[in-house]
SELODREN-378984 format. One line per 3 residues: number of its first residue (from 1); for each residue x, y, z of C-alpha. Coordinates in steps of 0.05 Angstrom, whole numbers. Layout:
<nodes>
NUM) X Y Z ~ ...
</nodes>
This chain:
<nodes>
1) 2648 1883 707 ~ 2609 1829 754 ~ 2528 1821 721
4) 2516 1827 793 ~ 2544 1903 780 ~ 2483 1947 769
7) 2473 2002 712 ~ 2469 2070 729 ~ 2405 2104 698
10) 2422 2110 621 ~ 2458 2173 591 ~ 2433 2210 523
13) 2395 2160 482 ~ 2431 2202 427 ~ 2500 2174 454
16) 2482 2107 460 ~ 2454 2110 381 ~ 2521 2128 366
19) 2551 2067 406 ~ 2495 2025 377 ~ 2513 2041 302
22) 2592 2036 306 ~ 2583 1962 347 ~ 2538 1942 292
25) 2592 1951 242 ~ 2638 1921 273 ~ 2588 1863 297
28) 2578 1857 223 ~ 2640 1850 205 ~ 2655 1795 265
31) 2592 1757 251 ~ 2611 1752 179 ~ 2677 1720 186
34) 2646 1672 241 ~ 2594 1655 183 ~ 2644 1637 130
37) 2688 1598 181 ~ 2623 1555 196 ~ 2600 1543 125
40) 2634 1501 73 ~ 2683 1532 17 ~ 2641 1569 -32
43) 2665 1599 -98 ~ 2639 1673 -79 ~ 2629 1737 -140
46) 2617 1801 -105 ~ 2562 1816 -162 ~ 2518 1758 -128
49) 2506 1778 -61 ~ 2469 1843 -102 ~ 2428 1797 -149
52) 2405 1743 -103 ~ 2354 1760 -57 ~ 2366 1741 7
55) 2304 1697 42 ~ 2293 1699 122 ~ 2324 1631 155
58) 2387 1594 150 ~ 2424 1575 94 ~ 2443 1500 86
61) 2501 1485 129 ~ 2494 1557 172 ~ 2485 1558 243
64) 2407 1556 264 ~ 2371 1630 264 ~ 2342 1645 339
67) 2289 1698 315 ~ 2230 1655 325 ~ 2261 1638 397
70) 2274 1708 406 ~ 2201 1737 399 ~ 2170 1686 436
73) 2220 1706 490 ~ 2238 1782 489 ~ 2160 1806 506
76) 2165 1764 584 ~ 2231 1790 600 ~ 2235 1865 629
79) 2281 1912 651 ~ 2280 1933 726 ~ 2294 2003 753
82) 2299 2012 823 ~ 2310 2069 872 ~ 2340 2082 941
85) 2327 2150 973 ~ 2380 2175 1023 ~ 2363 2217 1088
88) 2361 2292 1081 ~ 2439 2313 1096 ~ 2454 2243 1126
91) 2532 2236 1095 ~ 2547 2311 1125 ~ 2499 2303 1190
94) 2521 2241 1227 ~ 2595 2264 1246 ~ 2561 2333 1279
97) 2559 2343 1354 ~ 2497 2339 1388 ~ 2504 2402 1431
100) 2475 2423 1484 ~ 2419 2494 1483 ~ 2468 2547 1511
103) 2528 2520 1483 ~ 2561 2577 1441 ~ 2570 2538 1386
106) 2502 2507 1373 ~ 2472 2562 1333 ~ 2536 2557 1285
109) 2521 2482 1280 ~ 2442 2484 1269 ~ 2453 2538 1203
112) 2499 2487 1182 ~ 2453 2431 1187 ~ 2406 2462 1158
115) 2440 2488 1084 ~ 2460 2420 1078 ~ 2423 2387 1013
118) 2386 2328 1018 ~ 2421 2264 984 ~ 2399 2244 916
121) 2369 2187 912 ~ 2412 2129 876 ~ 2386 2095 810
124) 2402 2033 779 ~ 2378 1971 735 ~ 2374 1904 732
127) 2335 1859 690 ~ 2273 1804 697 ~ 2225 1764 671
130) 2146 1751 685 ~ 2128 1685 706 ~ 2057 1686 714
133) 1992 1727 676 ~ 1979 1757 742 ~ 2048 1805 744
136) 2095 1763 788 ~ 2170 1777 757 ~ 2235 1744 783
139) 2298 1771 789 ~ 2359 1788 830 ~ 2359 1798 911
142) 2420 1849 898 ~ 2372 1883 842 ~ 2320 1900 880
145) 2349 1896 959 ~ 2336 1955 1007 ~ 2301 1999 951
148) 2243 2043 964 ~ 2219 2039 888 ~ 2211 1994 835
151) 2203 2004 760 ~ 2184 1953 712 ~ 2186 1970 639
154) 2161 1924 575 ~ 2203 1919 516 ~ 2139 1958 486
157) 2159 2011 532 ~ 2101 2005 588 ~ 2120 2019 652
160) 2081 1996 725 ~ 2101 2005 788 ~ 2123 1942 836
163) 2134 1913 902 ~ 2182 1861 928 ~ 2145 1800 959
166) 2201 1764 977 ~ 2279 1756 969 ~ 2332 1713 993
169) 2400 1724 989 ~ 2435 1659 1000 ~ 2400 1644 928
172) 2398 1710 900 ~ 2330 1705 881 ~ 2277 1762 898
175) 2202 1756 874 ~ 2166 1820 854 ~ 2092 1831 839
178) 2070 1889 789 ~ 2019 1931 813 ~ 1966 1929 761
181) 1907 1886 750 ~ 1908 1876 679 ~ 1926 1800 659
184) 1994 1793 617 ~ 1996 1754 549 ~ 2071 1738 555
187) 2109 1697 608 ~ 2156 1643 618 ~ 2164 1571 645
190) 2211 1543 689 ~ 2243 1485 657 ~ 2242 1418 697
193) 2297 1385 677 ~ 2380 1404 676 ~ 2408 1427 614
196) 2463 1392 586 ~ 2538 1406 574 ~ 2533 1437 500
199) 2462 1451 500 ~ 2443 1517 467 ~ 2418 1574 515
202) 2402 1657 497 ~ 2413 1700 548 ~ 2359 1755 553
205) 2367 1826 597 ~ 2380 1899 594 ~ 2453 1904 593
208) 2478 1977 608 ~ 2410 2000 608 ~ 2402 1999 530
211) 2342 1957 538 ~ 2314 1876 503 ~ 2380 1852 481
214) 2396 1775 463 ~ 2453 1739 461 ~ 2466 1660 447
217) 2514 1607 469 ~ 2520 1540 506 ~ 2521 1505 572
220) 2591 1506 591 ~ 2584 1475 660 ~ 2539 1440 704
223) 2547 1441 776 ~ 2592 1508 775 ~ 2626 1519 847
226) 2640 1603 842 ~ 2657 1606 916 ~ 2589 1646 932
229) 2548 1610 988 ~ 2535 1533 986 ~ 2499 1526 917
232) 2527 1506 846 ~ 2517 1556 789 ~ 2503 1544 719
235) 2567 1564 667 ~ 2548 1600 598 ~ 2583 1624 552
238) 2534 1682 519 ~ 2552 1746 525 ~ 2521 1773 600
241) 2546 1846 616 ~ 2524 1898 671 ~ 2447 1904 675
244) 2432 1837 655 ~ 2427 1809 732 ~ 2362 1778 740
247) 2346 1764 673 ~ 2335 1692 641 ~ 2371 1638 608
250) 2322 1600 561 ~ 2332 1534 526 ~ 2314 1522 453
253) 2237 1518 483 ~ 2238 1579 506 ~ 2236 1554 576
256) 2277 1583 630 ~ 2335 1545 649 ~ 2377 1593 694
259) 2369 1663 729 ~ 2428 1703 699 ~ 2472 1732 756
262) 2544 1743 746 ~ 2598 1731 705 ~ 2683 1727 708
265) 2715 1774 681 ~ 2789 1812 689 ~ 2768 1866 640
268) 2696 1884 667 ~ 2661 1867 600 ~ 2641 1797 571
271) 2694 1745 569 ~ 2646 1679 559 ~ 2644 1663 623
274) 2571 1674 660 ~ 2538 1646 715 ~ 2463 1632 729
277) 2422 1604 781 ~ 2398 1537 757 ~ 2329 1522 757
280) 2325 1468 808 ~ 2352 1525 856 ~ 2307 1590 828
283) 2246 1548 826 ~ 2234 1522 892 ~ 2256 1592 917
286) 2210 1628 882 ~ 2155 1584 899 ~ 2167 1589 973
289) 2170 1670 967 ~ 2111 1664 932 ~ 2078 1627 983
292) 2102 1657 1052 ~ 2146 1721 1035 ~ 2208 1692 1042
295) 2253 1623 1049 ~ 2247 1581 1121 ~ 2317 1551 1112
298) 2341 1498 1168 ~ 2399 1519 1218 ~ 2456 1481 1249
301) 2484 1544 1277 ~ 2560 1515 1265 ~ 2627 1537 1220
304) 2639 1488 1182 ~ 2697 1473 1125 ~ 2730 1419 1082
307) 2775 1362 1097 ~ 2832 1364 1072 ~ 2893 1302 1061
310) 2932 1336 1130 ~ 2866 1352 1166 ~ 2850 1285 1153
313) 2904 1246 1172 ~ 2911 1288 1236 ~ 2842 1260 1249
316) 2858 1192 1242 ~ 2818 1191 1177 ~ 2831 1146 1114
319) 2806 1199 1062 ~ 2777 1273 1065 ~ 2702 1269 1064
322) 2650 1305 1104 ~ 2644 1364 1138 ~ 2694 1392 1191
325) 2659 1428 1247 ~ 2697 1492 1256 ~ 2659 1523 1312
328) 2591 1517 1354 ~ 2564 1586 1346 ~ 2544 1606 1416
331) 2462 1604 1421 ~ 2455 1563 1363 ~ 2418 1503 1357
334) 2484 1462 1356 ~ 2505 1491 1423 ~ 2445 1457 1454
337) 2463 1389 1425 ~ 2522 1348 1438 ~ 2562 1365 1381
340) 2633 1394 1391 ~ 2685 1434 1350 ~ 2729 1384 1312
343) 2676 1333 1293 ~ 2666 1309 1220 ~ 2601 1307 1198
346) 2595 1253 1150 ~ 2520 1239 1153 ~ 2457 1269 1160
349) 2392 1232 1161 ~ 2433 1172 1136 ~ 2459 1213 1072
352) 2523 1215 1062 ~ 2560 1284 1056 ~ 2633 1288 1017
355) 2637 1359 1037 ~ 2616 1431 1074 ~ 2577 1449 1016
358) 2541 1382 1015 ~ 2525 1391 1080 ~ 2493 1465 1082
361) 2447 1440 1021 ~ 2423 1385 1061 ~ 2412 1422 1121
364) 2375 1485 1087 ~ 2330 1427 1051 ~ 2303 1416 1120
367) 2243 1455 1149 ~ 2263 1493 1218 ~ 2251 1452 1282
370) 2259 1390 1250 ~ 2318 1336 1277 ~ 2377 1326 1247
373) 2413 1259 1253 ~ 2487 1266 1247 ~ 2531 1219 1250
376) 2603 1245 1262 ~ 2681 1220 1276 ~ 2705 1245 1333
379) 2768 1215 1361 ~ 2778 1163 1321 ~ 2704 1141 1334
382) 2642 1153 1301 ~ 2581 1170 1333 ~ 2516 1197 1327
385) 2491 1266 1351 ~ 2423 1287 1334 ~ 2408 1370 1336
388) 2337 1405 1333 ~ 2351 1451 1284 ~ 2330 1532 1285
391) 2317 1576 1224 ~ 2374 1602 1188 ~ 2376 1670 1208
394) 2386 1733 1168 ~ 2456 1761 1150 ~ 2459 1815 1198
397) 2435 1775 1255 ~ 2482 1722 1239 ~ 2537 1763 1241
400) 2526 1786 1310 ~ 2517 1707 1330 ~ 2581 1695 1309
403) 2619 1755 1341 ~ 2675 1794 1322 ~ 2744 1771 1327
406) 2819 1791 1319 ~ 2847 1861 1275 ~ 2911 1856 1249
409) 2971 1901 1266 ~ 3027 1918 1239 ~ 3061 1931 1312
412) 3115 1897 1322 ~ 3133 1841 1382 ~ 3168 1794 1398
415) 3159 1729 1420 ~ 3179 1654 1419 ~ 3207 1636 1349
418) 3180 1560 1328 ~ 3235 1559 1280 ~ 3220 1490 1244
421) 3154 1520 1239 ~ 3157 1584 1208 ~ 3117 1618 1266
424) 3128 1669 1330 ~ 3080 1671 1382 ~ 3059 1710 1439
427) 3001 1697 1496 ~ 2933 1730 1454 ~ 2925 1779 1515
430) 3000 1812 1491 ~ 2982 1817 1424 ~ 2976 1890 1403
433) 2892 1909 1385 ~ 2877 1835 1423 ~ 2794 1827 1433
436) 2818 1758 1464 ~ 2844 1732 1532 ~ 2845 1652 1498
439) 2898 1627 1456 ~ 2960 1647 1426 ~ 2967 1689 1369
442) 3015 1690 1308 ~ 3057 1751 1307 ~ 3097 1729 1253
445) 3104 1676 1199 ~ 3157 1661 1147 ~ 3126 1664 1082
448) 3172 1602 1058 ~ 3146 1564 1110 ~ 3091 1504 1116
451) 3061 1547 1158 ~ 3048 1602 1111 ~ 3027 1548 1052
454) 2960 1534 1102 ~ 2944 1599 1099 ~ 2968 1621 1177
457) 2977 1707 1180 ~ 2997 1744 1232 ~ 2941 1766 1272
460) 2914 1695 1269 ~ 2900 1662 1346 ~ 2919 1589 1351
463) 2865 1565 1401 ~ 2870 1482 1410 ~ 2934 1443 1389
466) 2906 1372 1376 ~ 2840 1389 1420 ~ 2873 1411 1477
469) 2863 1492 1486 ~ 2926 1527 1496 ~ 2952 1587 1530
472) 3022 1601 1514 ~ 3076 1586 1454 ~ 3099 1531 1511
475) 3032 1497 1508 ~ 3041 1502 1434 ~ 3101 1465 1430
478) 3084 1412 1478 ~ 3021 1394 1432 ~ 3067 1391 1363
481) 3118 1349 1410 ~ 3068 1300 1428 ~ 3041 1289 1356
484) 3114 1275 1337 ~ 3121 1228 1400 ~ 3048 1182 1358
487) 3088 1189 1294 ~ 3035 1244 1266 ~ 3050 1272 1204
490) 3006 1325 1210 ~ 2992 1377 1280 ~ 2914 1389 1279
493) 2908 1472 1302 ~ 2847 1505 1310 ~ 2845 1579 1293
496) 2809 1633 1299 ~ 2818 1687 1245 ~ 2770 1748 1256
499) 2704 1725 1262 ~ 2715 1655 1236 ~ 2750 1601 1261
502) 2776 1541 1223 ~ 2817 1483 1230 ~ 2886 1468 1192
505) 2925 1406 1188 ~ 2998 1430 1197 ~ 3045 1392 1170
508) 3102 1375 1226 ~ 3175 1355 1211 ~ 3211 1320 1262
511) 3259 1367 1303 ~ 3332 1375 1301 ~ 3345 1348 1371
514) 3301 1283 1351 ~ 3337 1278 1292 ~ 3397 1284 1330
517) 3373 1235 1380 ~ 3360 1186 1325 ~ 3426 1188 1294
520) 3460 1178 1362 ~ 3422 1125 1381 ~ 3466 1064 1369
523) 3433 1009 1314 ~ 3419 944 1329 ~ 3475 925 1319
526) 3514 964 1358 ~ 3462 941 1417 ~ 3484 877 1419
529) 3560 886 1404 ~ 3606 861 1468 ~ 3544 821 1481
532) 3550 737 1491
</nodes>
């Protein structure tokens, strides 16, 4: 299960003593074998381990203790307990007519109402760590989002009330502030520069709500793409489970080197593979919620995606860098600008971007309001486009910029059958559930065609054909026919899937008939044959 995954308040502390003892035997028993697989061949007499006394610290040729590391560490790092009250009888309430006074039937409706029991309030933890004397603790935006309390408790066991200042959830960083006066002893650092590749790390948190735990590993990977929002990640491999989100990731100084927040795994448990926000990220985040309550990001109000080797070509592009502009979201600062669907953005500010990821960085590094140089390729020409950008907005105002789209169906239909492409289309406005009068949509697509290799569903609307909009399977044709006629290995489609539109490069073979034409028409030969 994800660290991101919060624990549910803890059950008997009785129970978990009874999980505690049996996973210390077999810990025991596990750390003991990894122990004599580290250290050299020793003869070994069972009568020795009795008569020597053991002494605190390594042995020769053991792996190095972490206590020291550990209590210098555990006493900054806290659990969090948050909770979320519900409205009294929401769940049963909000499906109940609203009748009117004399209305037979309202009496029946208002006793109902009111035996309904108020919700009960949802728990759960997370973990932390203080950063400061003065009770400022970092940890998760998905810890301690939309809660209407906040718990922080000390490995010692004191507990203090808190507040979010600020959180931001492209990061997943939220700040908190403890509500007491009194002046902490213990607190952590921020580490200034990367770790590296093999580099020791403990990871420190409340997993499952059993309170301080430690674990140890290394740096697996720098620069970690997990497919969550435009930022790299941190890879470890110590042992992060459920509850942990939030907590730290120390170095061998006891500095902090990433914000634990999730980790892979098929099983729900620990696998070695855990992610954390590096410190380059969680610092300057932290320092702007700090500052102003929450992160000014820059806007280009686009959709953008990656190139790739089809999309690329179909552009008249060598190789697949930069950033493919997938949509001008309506309002946005882009729309004001002169920057179109179908542009690459390969610059901004003169800095180069290889890809869509580069380019949101870049972008949220700038403040709100200020311009953004871009230079793009647009039909086979570059060209520059500057755009004043806006502040990135938040999620649930975003979504409603970039309106709803397209539901599948299931129903059936018919239309024309593109049979060297794998795909049947229909007019949008025919297509069962359309929200859409532009574009044609995809009723069907053969799952052993190209087609279904770029990632083209049913339900999907096909909306330009090489940049010109289209209306009908006809229109459709006609653009795949032309990009045949210029030799194009590739059909550039831009389509609109839900809320999100993207562009594919669609590989195109040539038809039958040409292929027919071509083997009909005669050689050169043949040309000049009968010819003096």
């Amino acid at each position: 299960m994800a660290a991101g995954q919060l624990e549910d308040e803890p059950r008997d502390k009785r129970a978990f003593g009874r999980v505690k003892s049996a996973s210390a035997f077999l810990g025991a028993g596990l750390l003991g074998v990894g122990l004599l697989a580290a250290t050299p061949a020793m003869p070994f007499h069972a009568g020795d381990a009795f008569a020597q006394e053991m002494k605190q610290g390594p042995l020769p040729g053991s792996p190095p203790t972490f206590a020291d590391l550990a209590d210098k560490v555990r006493p900054a790092v806290v659990s969090v307990n948050v909770k979320s009250r519900g409205a009294a009888g929401e769940t049963a309430q909000k499906d109940l007519p609203d009748l009117p006074q004399d209305h037979p039937l309202r009496e029946f409706f208002d006793q109902f109402k009111h035996n309904q029991p108020e919700r009960r309030p949802s728990r759960a933890q997370g973990s932390g760590f203080l950063i400061s004397p003065d009770g400022y603790v970092v940890t998760n935006h998905h810890v301690a989002d939309k809660v209407d309390e906040i718990e922080i408790t000390f490995e010692n066991e004191e507990k203090y009330k808190a507040k979010v200042v600020g959180s931001d959830a492209r990061t997943d960083i939220a700040l908190l502030k403890i509500d007491s006066k009194k002046k902490f002893d213990n607190w952590l650092e921020f580490e200034d520069a990367a770790p590296r590749v093999g580099d020791w790390v403990l990871a420190v948190g409340n997993p499952f709500g059993l309170g301080g735990t430690v674990t140890a590993g290394i740096v697996s990977a720098n620069g970690r793409d997990i497919g969550s929002g435009p930022y790299d990640f941190l890879q470890i491999d110590a042992a992060v489970n459920r509850g942990n989100s939030g907590g730290p990731a120390v170095d061998l100084k006891g500095k902090v080197v990433g914000v634990n927040t999730a980790i892979y795994s098929p099983s729900g448990g620990s696998v070695g593979i855990a992610f954390a926000i590096p410190t380059s990220t969680a610092k300057e985040v932290v320092d702007k919620l700090r500052d102003k309550g929450k992160v000014s990001s820059g806007w280009l109000g686009v959709q953008i995606q990656n190139l790739d080797e089809n999309i690329a070509e179909s552009q008249g592009l060598k190789t697949a860098k930069g950033a493919l502009v997938a949509k001008i979201i309506a309002d946005g600062p882009a729309a004001k600008s002169e920057l179109k669907a179908r542009d690459v953005i390969q610059q901004v500010n003169g800095r180069t971007v290889g890809n869509s990821r580069e380019l949101a960085r870049t972008i949220a590094a700038l403040p709100p309001g200020a311009d953004a140089k871009l230079r793009v390729f647009r039909n086979g020409e570059e060209r520059e486009v500057t755009v004043k950008l806006g502040e990135f907005p938040a999620n649930d105002k975003l979504a409603s910029l970039q309106g709803g789209g397209n539901d599948d169906s299931d129903s059936s239909a018919s239309g024309k059958e593109l049979e060297d492409l794998g795909l049947t289309l229909i007019p949008a406005p025919e297509f069962p559930g359309a929200k859409t009068k532009e574009g044609v949509a995809i009723v069907n697509v053969d799952p052993n065609s190209k087609a279904a290799d770029q990632g083209l569903r049913r339900g999907d609307v096909i909306v330009e054909v090489n940049g010109k909009t289209v209306t009908s399977p006809d229109e459709v044709v006609e653009g795949i026919r032309d990009a045949r006629q210029k030799n194009k290995k590739n059909v550039l489609l831009q389509v609109r899937s839900r809320d999100q539109q993207r562009f594919i490069g669609l590989p195109i073979d040539k038809s039958d008939e040409d292929k027919e034409s071509e083997a009909k028409e005669p050689t050169g030969t043949e040309k000049n044959k009968g010819k003096r």
